[in-house]
N, C-alpha and C positions, 0 to 999 in steps of 0.2 A: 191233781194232775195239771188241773188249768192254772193254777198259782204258780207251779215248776215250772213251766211253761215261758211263760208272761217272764219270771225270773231268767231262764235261760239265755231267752231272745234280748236283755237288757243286757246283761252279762256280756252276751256276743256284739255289742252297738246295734242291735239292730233295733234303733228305736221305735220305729212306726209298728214293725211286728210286736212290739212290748207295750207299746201304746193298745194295741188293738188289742189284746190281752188282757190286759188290766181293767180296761174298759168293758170288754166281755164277764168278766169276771164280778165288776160294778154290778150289772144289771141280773146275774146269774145267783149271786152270792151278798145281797145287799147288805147283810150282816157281818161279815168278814172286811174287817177294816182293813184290811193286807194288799185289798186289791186297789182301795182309795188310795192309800200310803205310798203305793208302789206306782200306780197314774202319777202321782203329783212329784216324784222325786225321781221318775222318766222323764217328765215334761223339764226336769233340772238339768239333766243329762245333756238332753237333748238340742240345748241350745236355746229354750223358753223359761229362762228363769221367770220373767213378765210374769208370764203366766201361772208359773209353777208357785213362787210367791204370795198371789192373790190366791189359789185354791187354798193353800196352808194357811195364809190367817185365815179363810174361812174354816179350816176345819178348827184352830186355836178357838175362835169365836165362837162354833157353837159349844165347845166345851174344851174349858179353859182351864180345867183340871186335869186334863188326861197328857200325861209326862208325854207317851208318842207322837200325839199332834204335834206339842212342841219341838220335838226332833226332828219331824218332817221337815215343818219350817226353818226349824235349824239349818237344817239340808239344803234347802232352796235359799237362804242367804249366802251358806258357804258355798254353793257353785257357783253362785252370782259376786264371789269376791265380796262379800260383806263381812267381814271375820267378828266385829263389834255386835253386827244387829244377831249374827247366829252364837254369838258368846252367851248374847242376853237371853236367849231361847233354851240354851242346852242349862242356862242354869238356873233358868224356871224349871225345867224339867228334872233337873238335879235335886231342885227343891220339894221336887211333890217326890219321886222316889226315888231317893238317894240309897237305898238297900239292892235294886236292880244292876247289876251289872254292866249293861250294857248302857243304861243312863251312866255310870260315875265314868265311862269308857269316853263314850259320847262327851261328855263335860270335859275330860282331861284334854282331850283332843282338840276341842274346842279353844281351854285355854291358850295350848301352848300355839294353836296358828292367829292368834291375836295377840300374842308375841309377851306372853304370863308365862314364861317358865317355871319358874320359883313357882307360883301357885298351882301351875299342874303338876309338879312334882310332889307338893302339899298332899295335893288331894288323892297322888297313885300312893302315894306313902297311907293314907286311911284306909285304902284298898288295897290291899293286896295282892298280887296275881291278876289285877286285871289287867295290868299293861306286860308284856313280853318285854326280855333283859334288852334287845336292842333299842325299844324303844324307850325305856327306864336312860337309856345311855345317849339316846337323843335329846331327851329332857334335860339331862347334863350338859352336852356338851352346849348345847340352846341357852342355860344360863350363863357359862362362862364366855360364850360369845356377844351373847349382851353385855356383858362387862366391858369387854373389850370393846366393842360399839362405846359404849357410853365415856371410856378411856378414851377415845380416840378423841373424842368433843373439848374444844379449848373453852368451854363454860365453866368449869372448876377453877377454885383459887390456887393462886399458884401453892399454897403449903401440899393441899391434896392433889397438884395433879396426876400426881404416878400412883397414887390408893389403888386405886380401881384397876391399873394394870398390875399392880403388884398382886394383887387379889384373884385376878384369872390368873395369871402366871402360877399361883401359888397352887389356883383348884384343877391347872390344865396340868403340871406336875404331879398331882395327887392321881387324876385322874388315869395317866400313862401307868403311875404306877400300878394301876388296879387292872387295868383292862389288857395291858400289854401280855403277862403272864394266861389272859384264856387264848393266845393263839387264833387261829383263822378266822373261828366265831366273830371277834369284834376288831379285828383286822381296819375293815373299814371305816370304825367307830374311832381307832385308834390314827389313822389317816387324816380324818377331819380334824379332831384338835391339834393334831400337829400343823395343821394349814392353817388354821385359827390364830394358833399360838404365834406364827409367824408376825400377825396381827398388830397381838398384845406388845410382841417385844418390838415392834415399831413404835407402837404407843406409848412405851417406856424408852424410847428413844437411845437400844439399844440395837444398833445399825450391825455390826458386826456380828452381833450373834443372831440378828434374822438371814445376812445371808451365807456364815456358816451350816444353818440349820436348813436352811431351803438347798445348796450344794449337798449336805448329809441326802436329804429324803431323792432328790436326784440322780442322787450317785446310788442308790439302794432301792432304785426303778417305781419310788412313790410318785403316783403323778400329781401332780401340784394344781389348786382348783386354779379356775382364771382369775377368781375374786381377790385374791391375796396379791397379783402380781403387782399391783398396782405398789403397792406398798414394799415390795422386795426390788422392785425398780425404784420407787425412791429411796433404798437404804442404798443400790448399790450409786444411785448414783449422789449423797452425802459422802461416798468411800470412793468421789473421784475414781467412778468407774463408768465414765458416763455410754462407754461403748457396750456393756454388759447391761445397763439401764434400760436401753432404746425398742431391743426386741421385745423384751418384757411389757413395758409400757405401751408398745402399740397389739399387743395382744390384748391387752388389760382393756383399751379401748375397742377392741375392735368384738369383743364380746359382752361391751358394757350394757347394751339395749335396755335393762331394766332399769341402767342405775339411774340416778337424779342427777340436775345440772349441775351442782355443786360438785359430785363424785367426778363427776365427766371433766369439769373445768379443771379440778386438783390434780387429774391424769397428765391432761393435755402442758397444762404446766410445766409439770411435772417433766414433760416429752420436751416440749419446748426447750426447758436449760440443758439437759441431757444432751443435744440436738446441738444448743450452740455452744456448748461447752468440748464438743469432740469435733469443733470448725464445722458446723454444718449450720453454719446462720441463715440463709436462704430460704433452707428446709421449713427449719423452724421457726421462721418468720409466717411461713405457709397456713403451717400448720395449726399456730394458733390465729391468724387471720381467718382460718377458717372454721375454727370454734367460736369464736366471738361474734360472727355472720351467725350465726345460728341460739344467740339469746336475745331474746327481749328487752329493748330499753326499758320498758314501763310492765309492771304486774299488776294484773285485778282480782283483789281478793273478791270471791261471791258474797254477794248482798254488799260490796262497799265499791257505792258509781267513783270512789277518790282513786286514783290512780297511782301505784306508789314505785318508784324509781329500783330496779333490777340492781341488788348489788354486787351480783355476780357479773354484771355490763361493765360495772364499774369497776372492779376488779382487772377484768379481762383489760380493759380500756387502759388499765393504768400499768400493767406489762406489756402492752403493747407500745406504749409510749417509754417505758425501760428500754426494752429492745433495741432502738434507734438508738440508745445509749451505748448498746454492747455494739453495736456496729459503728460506732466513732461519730454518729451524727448527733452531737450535742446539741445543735440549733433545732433539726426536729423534736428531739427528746424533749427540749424545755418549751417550746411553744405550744407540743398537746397538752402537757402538766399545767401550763398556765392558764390553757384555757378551762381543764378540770378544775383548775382554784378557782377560778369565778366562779365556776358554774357551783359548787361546793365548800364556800370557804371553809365552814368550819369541820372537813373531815378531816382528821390527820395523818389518816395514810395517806392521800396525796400529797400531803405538806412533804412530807419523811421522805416522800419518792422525790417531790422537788429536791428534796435539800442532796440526796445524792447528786443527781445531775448537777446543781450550784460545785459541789467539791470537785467535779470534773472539770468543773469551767473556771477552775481556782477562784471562784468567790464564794470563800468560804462564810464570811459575812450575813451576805446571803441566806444560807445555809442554815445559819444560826438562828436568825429574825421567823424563820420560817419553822425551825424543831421547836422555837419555844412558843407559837402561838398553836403547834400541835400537842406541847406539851400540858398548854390549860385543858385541852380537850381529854384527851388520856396520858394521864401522869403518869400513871407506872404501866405503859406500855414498853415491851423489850423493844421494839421495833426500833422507837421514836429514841430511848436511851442510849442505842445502840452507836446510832447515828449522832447523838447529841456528844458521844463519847471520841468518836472517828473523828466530829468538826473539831473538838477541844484541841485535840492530836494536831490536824490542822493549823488551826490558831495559838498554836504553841503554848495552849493551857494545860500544862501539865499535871497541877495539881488538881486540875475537874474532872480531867481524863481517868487520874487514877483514882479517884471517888468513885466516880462514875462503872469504871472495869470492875470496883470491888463489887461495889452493889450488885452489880448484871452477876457476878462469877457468883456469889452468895443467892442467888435468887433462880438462876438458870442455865448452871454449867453444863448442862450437854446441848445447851440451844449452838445450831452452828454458827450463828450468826457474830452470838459471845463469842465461841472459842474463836474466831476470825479475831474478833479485836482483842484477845487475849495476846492471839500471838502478835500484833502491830505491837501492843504495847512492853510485849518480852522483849519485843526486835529494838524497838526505842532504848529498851534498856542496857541495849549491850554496847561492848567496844566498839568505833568503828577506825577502822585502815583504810588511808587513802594514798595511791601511787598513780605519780604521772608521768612516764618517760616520752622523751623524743630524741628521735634521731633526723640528720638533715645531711644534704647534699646540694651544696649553690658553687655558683661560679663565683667564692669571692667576693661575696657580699659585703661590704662595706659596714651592713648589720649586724649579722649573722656571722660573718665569716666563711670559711669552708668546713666542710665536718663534721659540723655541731652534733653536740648531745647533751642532754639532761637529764635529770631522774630528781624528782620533789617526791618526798612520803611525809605522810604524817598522821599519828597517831591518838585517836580521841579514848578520854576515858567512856564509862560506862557515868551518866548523868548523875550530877554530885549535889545533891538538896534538889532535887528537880530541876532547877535550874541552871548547872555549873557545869561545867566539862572543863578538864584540865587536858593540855595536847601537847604534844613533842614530837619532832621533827629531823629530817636531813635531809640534803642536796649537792649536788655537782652538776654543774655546765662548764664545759670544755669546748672551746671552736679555734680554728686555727686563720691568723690573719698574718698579711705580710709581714708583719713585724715579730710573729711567733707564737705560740700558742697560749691561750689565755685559758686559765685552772679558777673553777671557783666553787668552795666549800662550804656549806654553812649547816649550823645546826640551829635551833629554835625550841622555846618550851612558851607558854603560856598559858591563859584563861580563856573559856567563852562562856556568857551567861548567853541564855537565849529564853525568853518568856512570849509575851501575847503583847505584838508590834514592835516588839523590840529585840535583837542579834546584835550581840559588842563580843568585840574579845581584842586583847593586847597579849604581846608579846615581846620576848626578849630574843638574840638572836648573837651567836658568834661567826662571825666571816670569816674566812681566809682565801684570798686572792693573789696568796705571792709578798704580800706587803706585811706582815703579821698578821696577826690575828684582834679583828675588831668588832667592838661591841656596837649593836644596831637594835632597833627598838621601832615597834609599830601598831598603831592602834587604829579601829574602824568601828563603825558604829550605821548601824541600817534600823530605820523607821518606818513603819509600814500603818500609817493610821486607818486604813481603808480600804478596802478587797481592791480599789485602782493605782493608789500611788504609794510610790515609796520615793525616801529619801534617804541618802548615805552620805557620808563623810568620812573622812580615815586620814592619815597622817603616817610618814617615816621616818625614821634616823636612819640611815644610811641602809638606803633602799633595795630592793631587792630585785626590782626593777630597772636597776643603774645598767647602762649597757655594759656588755661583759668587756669592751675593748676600753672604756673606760675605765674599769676596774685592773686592767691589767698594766694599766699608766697612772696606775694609785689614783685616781679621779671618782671620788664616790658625790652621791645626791641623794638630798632631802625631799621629803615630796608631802605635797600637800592634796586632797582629791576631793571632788563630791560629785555627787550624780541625783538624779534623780528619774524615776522610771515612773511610766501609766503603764498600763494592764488592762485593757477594754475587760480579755477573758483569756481563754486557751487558746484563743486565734490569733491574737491583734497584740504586740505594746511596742513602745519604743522608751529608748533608755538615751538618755543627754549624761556627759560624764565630763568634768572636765578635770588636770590635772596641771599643777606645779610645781617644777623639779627645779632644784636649787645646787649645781655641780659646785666641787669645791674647788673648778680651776675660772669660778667668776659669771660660767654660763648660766643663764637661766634658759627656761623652754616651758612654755607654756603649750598645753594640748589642751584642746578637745573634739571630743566625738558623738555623732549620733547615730546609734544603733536601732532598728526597728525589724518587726518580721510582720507577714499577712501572710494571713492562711487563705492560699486559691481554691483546695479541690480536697475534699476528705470520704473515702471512703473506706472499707472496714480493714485494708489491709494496705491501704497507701493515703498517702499525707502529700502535700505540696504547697511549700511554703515560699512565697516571694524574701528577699533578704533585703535590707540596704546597710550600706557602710560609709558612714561620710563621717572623714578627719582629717583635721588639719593641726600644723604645729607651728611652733614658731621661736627661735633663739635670738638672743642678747648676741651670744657671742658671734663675731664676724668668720664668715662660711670660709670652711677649712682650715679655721686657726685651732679646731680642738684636734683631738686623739681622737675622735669618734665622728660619727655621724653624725651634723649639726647643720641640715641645711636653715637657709635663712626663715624660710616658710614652703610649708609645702600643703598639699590637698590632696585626698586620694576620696573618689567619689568610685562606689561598688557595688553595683547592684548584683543579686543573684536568685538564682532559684533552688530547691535543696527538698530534693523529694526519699520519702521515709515509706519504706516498703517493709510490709512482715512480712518473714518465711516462716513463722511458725510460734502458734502462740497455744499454750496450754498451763491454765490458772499463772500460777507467777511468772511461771517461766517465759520467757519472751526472745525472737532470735528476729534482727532487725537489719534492713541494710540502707546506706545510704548513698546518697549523690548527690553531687554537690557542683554547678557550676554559673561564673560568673562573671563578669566583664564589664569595668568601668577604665576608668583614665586618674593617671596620677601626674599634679602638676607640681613642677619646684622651681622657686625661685630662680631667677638667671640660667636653669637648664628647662624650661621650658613643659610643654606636656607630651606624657606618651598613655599608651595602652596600657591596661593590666588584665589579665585573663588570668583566673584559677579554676582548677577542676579538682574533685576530690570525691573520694568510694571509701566508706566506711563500712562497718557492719559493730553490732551491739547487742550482746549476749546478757541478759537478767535472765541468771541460772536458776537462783532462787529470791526468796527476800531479803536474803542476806548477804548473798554476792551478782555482781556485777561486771562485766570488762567488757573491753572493744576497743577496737582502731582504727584511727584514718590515716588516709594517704592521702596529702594535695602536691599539685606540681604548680607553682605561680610563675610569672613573666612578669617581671616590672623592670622599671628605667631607674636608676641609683645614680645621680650625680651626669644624668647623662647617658649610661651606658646602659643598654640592655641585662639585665640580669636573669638568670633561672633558678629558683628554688624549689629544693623537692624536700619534703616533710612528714615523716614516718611517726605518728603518735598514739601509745597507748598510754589507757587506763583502767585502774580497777576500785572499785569499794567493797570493803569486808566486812560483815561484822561479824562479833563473836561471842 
């Protein structure tokens, strides 16, 4: 009765009444080990492992044979969270009598909370009927989840990393099939691996079907654990879903309390792009600032006084310096990344995160010198290949590019990162269509005339030997001047090669102007030895640049050009051009110009750019002896400013608007100088990566010979490809 007792009052928490008990029971019944057994594995209960621990080895110690003592102790490690040291107890105890029952119980139990499925299922398999069908189906579902654990881990070679998912995939299918048919019974058994399996087919990096499967168990009132969401938010948000991502993911953290920093960082990440990828940069700026507050620079492992550097700090540290990236601050971006390369030269995921921001900054150069000293480090990282593949693209090395895209697509085609540069390089490979119309309204412009219109298209192959593009063309500009209206036709076919620092391409070209039809011819050739400078040159027969009034008084020109541009980065260049036209009524005209932009103010959804425009000309022939507009010398100096505002940006697609205004003075020979003021509001739609359009409006005021003028200027364009 005193043993029921003592049992009851443990039973009901009441430990002190069960302590008092058992202890009664000690001094009453010294022979009944039930009552010692039952002291030491209440003292467990209770909150005294300490103590409960030290009676159990002592009872192991004095005899060291007897399976129960070892279970005690067993007991008193397993409360105390020790699953290894009470593994090692239950199968001492398994080893003196393994024919007991409730020893091979004990042992199995043991196994599988030290995280031995497989071998406790070994062992309920030699016994039989000791373990109950639900728990036979925990055992199960216990290995195929370790599978999946062990799937999830990027330590396998790349031949086997989907083994192991394929393998739970294979025994959580097998498994449905088996348990699904007992109805209510394993219901809840049947529950778990379906949340599991969500797992696995993230691990096998099958996005789509984890979260068809997760909307199925939803839509059919399964409730889904918290542990899996993690992973059903990053499938939905790989499937550009980042607003079905968000709630998921901050669930997933917000019941993570057990998991490890590594789980938690992968979450928050996770939340992070989610966050900035559905416009909510701010948030997710927050939010991972304040995961990153919350890990350790430096780790101590016990027993080792060396102190060793947090790689998950590092981690964090180096998406946080991405981020200033997605928000258009290229200067922050690269100045945290550089200070991580010193402090790290030789890791190369810092290199890889540099060399994106370098491609931002158009030095791709850069870019390059930086992937291949992370390439000595890990060669065949996707990461570092990836990137090595997107600069080639860049640097217009095409045949690395596509070396490079085979290798990745043969090695890792469901990585996203591949299929991203899969589709750059399918996009590379298509037609592309380019159309530029304008329309104009002047008072009589002496230039322009009144009326004007244009329309230029032209037509690129799809890249011929990598390097070649064959292109053809057509045009019309029509403006109407006092002397009557001026018609000009042309069509064009030619070549462009384009490699790594070098763009040429020629062409042939048929005119008609009213005067027959003439053949015209033009070549150009652009040098780029250096992420800062380039150099150009080009040449025409019978230019295409001829003023239209010109043309309409059979008066065509030759031309000769070359330029030369720096490139600080995406903020800063200026481009010197200069050109000489050769009319064939004797005039010559020499121009040139210096163009330049600086970038004032950037942030994530506006740009402001200072402009300048300084040109000057200058003709042989004596002013007002031509058909055209020929003053002696003239200079128009223009400064402006031209601010780039999004309304709306989601992956490629991009809707942009612009402003433009600016005010210098234009001077000319013998008529003196005046003012010039232009304004102008654009907007620029990148629909996808394949199409693009938009248009501007400017209205200008300038002096022409004297006289005030006003020109208004209506211009679209588009690029297709296909």
């Amino acid at each position: 009765m005193l043993l029921q007792e003592a049992r009851a009052h443990r039973d009901a928490r009441e430990w002190d009444l069960a302590l008092a008990r058992f202890r009664e029971g000690e001094e009453r019944f010294p022979r009944q080990a039930a009552f010692t057994y039952g002291y030491v594995m209440t003292l467990a209960d209770a909150g005294k492992p300490d103590d409960s621990i030290r009676l159990a080895r002592g009872l192991v110690a004095d005899k060291a044979g007897d399976a129960d003592r070892h279970l005690v102790l067993e007991y008193a490690y397993e409360r105390n969270r020790q699953p290894y040291a009470a593994l090692e107890q239950a199968s001492q105890a398994y080893d003196l009598a393994p024919e007991r029952a409730y020893v091979a119980r004990a042992y199995i139990l043991a196994q599988q909370r030290a995280g031995l499925p497989q071998a406790a299922l070994r062992t309920a398999q030699i016994h039989p009927g000791t373990l109950e069908a639900p728990q036979i189906r925990a055992l199960q579902a216990d290995i195929a989840a370790q599978l999946t654990r062990a799937a999830a881990t990027e330590s396998r070679g790349e031949a086997n990393r989907f083994t192991l998912a394929d393998q739970a995939l294979a025994m959580y299918d097998q498994l449905l099939s088996q348990w699904q048919p007992l109805g209510p019974s394993a219901q809840a058994d049947v529950d778990r691996i379906r949340a599991d399996r969500l797992q696995a087919l993230h691990a096998r990096h099958r996005m789509q079907d984890v979260i068809a499967d997760y909307e199925n168990m939803r839509a059919h009132g399964v409730a889904v654990p918290d542990y899996v969401l993690g992973d059903v938010g990053a499938a939905y948000l790989s499937m550009r879903q980042p607003e079905q991502a968000e709630p998921l993911l901050r669930r997933a953290l917000a019941t993570a309390n057990g998991h490890d920093d590594a789980s938690r960082l992968s979450d928050t990440t996770t939340l992070f792009y989610a966050l900035t990828e559905s416009g909510q940069g701010q948030v997710a700026r927050q939010e991972l600032d304040a995961a990153a507050d919350t890990l350790p620079t430096w780790l101590y492992d016990k027993g080792d006084p060396q102190r060793q550097p947090n790689p998950l700090k590092l981690d964090a540290a180096q998406t946080q310096a991405l981020s200033a990236l997605d928000e258009g601050d290229t200067l922050k971006s690269q100045t945290l990344l550089d200070e991580m390369v010193d402090a790290a030269p030789d890791n190369p995921s810092i290199r890889t995160a540099r060399s994106v921001v370098y491609r931002a900054r158009d030095l791709p150069r850069e870019a390059e010198r930086d992937l291949k000293i992370a390439e000595s480090q890990s060669p065949r990282s996707i990461d570092v290949e990836v990137n090595q593949a997107e600069t080639a693209l860049a640097l217009q090395e095409w045949h690395q590019a596509r070396l490079l895209r085979d290798d990745l697509m043969s090695r890792a085609p469901e990585d996203a990162a591949v299929q991203r540069l899969a589709r750059e390089w399918a996009v590379h490979n298509m037609a592309e269509w380019q159309v530029t119309a304008g329309r104009g309204v002047t008072t009589n412009s002496p230039v322009l005339g009144s009326q004007d219109w244009s329309v230029d298209t032209t037509l690129y192959s799809p890249p011929l030997a990598e390097n070649w593009r064959i292109f053809t063309g057509t045009g019309h500009s029509e403006a109407k001047f006092a002397e009557g209206t001026g018609h000009y036709q042309w069509t064009k076919a030619g070549v462009q090669w384009r490699g790594r620092d070098i763009t040429a391409q020629a062409e042939a070209s048929d005119n008609r102007y009213g005067h027959g039809a003439k053949t015209g011819a033009a070549a150009s050739i652009f040098v780029t030895p250096t992420d800062h400078w380039q150099i150009g040159a080009g040449a025409a027969f019978l230019s295409r640049d001829t003023p239209l009034r010109a043309l309409q008084h059979d008066i065509t020109a030759n031309s000769l050009e070359a330029s030369l541009r720096w490139r600080g980065d995406e903020r800063r260049e200026l481009t010197l051009s200069v050109r000489s036209s050769f009319f064939s009524d004797g005039n010559n005209r020499l121009e040139a110009a210096l163009n330049g932009r600086q970038r004032l103010y950037t942030a994530s959804r506006l740009k402001v750019d200072a402009l300048l425009n300084l040109s000057a000309s200058r003709n042989t022939a004596a002013e007002g002896t031509a058909q055209y507009f020929n003053p002696k010398s003239d200079l128009t100096v223009l400064p402006a400013l031209q601010l780039t505002h999004t309304l709306h940006e989601r992956y490629e697609r991009r809707w942009e608007q612009q402003f433009l205004i600016g005010a210098g003075s234009y001077t000319q020979q013998h008529f003196g100088t005046g003012g010039v003021v232009t304004v102008g509001y654009g907007q620029r739609y990148h629909y996808s990566d394949t199409l693009e359009f938009g248009f501007m409006v400017t209205g200008t005021s300038r002096p022409y010979d004297g006289q005030r003028e006003r020109d208004y200027q209506f211009l679209i364009n588009m690029t297709y490809r296909f």
